[in-house]
C-alpha positions as CSV (number, residue, x, y, z in Angstrom):
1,X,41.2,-1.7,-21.8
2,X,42.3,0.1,-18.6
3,X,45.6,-1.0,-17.2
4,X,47.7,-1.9,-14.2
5,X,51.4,-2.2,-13.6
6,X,53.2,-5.2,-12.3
7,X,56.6,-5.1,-11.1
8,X,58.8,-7.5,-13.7
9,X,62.2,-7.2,-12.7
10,X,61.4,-4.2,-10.7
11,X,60.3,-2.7,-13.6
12,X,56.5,-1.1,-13.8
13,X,55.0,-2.9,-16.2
14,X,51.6,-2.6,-18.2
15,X,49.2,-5.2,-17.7
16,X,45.8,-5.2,-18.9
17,X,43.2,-4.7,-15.5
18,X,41.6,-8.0,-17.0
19,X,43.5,-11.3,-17.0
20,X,42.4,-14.6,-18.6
21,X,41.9,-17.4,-16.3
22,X,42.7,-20.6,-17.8
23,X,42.0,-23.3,-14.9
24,X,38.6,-24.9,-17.1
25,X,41.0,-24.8,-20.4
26,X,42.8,-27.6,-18.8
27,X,39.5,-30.1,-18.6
28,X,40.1,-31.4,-14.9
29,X,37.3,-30.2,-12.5
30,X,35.4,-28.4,-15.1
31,X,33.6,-31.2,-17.4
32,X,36.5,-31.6,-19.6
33,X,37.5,-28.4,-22.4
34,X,38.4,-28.5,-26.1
35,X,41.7,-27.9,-26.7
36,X,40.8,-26.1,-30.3
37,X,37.9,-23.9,-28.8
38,X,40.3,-23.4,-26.0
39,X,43.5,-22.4,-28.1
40,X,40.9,-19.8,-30.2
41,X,39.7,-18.1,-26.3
42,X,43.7,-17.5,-25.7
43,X,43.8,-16.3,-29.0
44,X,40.3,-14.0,-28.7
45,X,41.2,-12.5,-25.5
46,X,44.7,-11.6,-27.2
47,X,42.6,-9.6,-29.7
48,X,40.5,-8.0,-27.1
49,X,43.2,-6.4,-25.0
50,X,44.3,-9.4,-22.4
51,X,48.1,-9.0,-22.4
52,X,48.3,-11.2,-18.9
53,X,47.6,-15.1,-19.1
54,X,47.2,-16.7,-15.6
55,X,47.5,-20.4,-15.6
56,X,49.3,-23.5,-13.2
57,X,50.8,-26.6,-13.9
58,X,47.9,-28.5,-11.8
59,X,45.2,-27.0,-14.1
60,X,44.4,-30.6,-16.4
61,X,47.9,-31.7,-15.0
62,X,50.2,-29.9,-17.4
63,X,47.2,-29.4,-20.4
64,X,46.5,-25.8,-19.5
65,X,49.7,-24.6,-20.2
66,X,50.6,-27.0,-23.0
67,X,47.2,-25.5,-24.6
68,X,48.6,-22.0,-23.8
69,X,52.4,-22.8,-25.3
70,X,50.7,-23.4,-28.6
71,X,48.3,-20.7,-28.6
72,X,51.2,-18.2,-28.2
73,X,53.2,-19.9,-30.9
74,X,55.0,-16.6,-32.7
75,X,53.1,-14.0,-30.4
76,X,54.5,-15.1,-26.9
77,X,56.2,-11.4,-26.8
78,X,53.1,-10.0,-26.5
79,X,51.4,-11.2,-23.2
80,X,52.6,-11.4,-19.7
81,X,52.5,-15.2,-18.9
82,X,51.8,-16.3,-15.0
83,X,52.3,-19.6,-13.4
84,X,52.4,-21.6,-10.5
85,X,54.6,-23.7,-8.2
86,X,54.3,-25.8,-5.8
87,X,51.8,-28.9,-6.1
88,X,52.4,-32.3,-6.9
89,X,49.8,-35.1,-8.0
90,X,50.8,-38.4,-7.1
91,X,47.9,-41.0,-8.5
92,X,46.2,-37.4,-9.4
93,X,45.8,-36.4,-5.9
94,X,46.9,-32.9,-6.1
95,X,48.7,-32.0,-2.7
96,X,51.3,-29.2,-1.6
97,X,55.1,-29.5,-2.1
98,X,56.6,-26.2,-2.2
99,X,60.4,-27.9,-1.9
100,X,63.5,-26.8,-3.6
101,X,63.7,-30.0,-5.4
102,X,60.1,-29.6,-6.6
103,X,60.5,-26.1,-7.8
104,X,63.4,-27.0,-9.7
105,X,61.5,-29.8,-11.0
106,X,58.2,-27.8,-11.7
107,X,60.3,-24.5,-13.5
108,X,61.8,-27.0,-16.7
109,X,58.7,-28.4,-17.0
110,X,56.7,-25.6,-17.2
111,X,58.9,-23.4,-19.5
112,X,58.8,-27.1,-21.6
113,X,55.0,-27.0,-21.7
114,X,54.3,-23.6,-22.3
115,X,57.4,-23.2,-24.9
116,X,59.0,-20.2,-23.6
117,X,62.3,-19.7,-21.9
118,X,61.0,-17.3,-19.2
119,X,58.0,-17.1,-16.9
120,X,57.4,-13.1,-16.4
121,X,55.2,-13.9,-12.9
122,X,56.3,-17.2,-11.0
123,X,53.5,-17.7,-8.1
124,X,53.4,-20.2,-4.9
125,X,50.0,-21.7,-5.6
126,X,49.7,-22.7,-1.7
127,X,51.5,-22.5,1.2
128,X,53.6,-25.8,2.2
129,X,53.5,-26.5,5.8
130,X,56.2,-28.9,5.6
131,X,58.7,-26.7,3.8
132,X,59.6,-23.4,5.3
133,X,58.7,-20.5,3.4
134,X,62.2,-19.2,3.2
135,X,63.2,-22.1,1.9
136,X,60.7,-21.6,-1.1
137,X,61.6,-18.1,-1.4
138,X,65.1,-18.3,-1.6
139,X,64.6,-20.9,-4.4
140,X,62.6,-18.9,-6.6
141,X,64.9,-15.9,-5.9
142,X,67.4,-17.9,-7.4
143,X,65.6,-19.0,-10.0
144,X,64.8,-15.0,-10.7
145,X,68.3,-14.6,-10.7
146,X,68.9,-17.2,-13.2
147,X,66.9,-15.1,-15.7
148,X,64.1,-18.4,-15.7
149,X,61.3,-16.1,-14.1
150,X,60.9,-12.1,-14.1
151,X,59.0,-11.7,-11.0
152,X,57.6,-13.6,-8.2
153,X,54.3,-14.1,-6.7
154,X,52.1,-16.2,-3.9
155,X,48.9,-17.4,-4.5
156,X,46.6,-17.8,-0.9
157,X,49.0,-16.8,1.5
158,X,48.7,-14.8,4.7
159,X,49.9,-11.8,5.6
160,X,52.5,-13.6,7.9
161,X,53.4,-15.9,5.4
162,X,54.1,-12.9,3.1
163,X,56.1,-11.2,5.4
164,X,58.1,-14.5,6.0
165,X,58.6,-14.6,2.2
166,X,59.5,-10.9,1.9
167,X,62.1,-11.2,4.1
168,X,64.1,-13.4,1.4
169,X,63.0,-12.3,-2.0
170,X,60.9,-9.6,-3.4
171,X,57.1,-10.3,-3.9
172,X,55.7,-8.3,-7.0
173,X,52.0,-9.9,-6.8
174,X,49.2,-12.1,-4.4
175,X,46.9,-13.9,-5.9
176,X,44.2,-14.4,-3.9
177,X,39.8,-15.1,-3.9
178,X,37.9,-12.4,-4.5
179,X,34.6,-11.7,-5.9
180,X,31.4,-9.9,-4.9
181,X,30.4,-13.1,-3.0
182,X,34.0,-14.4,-1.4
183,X,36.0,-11.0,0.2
184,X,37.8,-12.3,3.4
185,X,40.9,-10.4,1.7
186,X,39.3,-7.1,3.0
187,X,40.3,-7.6,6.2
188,X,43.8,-8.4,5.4
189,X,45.5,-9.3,2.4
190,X,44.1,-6.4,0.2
191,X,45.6,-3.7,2.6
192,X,48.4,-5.2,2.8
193,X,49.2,-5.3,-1.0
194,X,48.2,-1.9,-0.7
195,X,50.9,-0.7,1.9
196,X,53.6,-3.0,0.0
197,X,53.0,-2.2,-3.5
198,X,51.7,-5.2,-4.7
199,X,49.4,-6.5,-7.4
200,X,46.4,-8.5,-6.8
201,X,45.4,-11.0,-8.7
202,X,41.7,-11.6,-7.6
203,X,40.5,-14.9,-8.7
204,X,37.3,-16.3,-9.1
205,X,36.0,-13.2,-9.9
206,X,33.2,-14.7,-11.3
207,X,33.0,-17.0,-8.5
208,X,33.0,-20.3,-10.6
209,X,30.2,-18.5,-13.2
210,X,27.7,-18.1,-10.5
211,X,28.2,-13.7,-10.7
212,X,28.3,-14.6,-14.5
213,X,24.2,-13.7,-14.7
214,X,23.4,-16.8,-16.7
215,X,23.1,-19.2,-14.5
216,X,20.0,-20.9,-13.0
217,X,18.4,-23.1,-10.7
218,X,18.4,-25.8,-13.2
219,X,21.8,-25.7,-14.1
220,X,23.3,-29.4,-13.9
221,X,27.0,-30.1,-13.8
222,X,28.5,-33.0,-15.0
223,X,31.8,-35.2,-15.3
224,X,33.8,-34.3,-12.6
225,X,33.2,-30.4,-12.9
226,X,33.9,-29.1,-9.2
227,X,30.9,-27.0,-8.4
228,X,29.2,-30.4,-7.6
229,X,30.8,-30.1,-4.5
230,X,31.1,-26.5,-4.3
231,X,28.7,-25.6,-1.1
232,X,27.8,-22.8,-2.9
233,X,25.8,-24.7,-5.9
234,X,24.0,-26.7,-3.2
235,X,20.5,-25.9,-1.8
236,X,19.5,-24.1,-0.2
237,X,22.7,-22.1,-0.4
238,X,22.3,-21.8,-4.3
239,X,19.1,-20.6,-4.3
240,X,19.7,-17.7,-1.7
241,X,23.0,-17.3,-4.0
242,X,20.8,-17.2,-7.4
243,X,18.0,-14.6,-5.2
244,X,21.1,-12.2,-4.7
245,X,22.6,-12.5,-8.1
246,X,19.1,-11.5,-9.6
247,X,19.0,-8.1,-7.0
248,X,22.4,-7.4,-8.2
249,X,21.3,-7.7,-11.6
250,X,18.5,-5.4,-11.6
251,X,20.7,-3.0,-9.6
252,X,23.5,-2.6,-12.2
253,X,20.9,-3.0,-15.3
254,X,18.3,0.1,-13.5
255,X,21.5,2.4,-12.2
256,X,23.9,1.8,-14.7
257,X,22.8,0.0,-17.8
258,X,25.1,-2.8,-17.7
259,X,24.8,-6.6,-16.9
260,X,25.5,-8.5,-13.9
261,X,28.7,-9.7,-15.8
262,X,30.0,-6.1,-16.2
263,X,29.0,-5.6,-12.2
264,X,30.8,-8.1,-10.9
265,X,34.2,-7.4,-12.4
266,X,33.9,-3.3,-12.2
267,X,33.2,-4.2,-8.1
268,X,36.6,-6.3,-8.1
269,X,38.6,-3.3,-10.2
270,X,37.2,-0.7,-8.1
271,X,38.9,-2.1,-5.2
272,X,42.2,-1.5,-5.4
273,X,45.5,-2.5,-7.4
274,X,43.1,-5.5,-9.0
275,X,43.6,-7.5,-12.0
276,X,40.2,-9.8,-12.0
277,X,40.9,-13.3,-13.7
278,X,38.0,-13.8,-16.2
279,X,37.8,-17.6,-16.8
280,X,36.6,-19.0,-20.4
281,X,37.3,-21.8,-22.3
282,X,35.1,-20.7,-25.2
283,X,35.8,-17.0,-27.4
284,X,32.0,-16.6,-26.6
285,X,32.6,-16.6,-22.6
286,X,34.8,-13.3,-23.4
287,X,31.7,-11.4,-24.6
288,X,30.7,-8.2,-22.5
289,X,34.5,-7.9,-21.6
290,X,34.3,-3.9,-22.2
291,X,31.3,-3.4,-20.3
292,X,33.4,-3.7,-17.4
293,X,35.2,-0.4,-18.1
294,X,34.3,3.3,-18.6
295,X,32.3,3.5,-15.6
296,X,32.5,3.4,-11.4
297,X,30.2,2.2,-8.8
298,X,29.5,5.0,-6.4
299,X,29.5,4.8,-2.9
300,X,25.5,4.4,-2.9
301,X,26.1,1.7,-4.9
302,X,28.3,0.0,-2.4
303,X,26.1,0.2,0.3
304,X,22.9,-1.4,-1.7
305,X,25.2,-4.4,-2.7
306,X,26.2,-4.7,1.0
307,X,22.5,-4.5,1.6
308,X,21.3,-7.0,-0.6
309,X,24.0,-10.1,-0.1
310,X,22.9,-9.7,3.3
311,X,19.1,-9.7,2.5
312,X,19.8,-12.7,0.3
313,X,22.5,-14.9,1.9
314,X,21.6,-16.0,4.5
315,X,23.9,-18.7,5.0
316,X,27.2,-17.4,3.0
317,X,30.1,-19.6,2.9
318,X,33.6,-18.7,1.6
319,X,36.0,-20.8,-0.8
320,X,37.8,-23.2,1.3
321,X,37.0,-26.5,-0.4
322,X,39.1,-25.9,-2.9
323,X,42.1,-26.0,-0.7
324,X,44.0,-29.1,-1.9
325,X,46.1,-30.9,1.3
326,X,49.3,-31.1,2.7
327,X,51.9,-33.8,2.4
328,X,51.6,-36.0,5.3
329,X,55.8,-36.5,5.4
């Protein structure tokens, strides 16, 4: 597996170009997860190359990364954990609090849960209106400091709000959106990390399973699984979604042999300093991993995937539901 280098204490280091996503291993807005089927998956991508583990604290309130703490019992050397910081949930209402009290709150907690006694990449999982950012970013500069995390991220921020946070302490990663589907970043954010040297962390990569080639229209979600709100999964949006999806896959299957899978994460790693965050909660959601490498799309290729979303979608629609609020006070 192809690498990337993130900066951990201003130090390149090696990071597999592939990242597990673990926000359905915590059970909350994905149908519920197993924890044992979920502990083999860390363990799985582990053996397949994944040396970087993406998670937050809001993922199943705390069960992601508990999962994760005991899947990396005796191996935790060997991957590059990254958290959050930076929501609370009152009554399970997740909402933003990016406060120095939080954070100190959040950090012991976290390094409890996932049994370690560093995070290497420490990420802002949303902006906090009500806190100033350099208040946020002088807290987890001290909290670098302290030895407690290795590097620091933000997760959906601006370009503003970056440079507001650079200004404090040193960024090493954004974690934004990104897929074939959802690439507002183009404009913006993904330039950005290129002029300041930073790694993006492109998630959704798969766009909640829908770039994932086996989906259909008679897919049902259940439980309180959150792509029965996504617009996206809603017709007639799904179906125009689903039309593009099967283009793309006869595109990458005719020009390159590969599935639609393998497609949509070679798009995101062709795009710049990417790591794509595969999401799985099962070992067999890793399958077709490698596909993904040992090949480029050429600029031809671009174009006719350009060509066809806009054939398809006719009514596209980014991400933004899943922006949880703001603190009222």
């Amino acid at each position: 597996m192809t690498i990337e280098h993130l900066h951990i204490n201003g130090i390149p280091t090696p990071v597999s170009r592939i990242g597990l996503g673990t926000w359905a291993i915590g059970g909350r807005l994905w149908g519920g997860s197993d924890d044992s089927s979920s502990e083999a998956t860390i363990r799985s991508a582990i053996d397949r190359g994944i040396n970087l583990i993406d998670t937050a604290p809001a993922y199943g309130y705390g069960h992601s990364e508990e999962i994760i703490g005991k899947a990396l019992a005796g191996i935790r050397d060997q991957v590059v954990i990254a958290t959050k910081v930076g929501l609370e949930w009152p009554e399970q209402r997740p909402r933003r609090n990016a406060s120095r009290a939080r954070i100190r709150e959040e950090i012991e907690a976290s390094l409890r849960r996932l049994r370690t006694d560093r995070i290497d990449l420490y990420q802002v999982h949303w902006p906090d209106p009500l806190t100033p950012i350099e208040e946020t970013a002088r807290e987890l500069e001290a909290l670098r400091r302290e030895g407690k995390i290795l590097a620091i991220g933000v997760s959906n921020h601006s370009c503003e709000q970056m440079d507001a946070f650079r200004a404090v302490a040193s960024l090493a990663a954004v974690q934004p959106p990104y897929n074939l589907f959802e690439r507002a970043i183009d404009a913006d954010v993904l330039p950005y990390a290129r002029e300041h040297d930073l790694t993006v962390l492109a998630y959704g990569a798969l766009c909640r399973g829908l770039l994932s080639g086996r989906m259909s229209a008679e897919r049902a979600f259940q439980g309180d699984d959150l792509r029965q709100k996504d617009p996206k999964f809603q017709q007639p949006r799904f179906g125009q979604y689903l039309s593009a999806v099967d283009a793309l896959t006869a595109l990458a299957r005719d020009r390159h042999g590969k599935s639609m899978l393998a497609l949509a994460i070679r798009w995101v790693l062709d795009r710049g300093p990417t790591i794509a965050l595969w999401g799985a909660r099962k070992p067999e959601q890793l399958e077709g991993i490698d596909d993904a490498f040992g090949w480029r799309l050429s600029e031809q290729d671009l174009a006719d995937i350009d060509r066809l979303l806009v054939e398809h979608v006719t009514d596209p629609i980014g991400p933004e539901f899943m922006a949880p609020p703001a603190r009222t006070t």
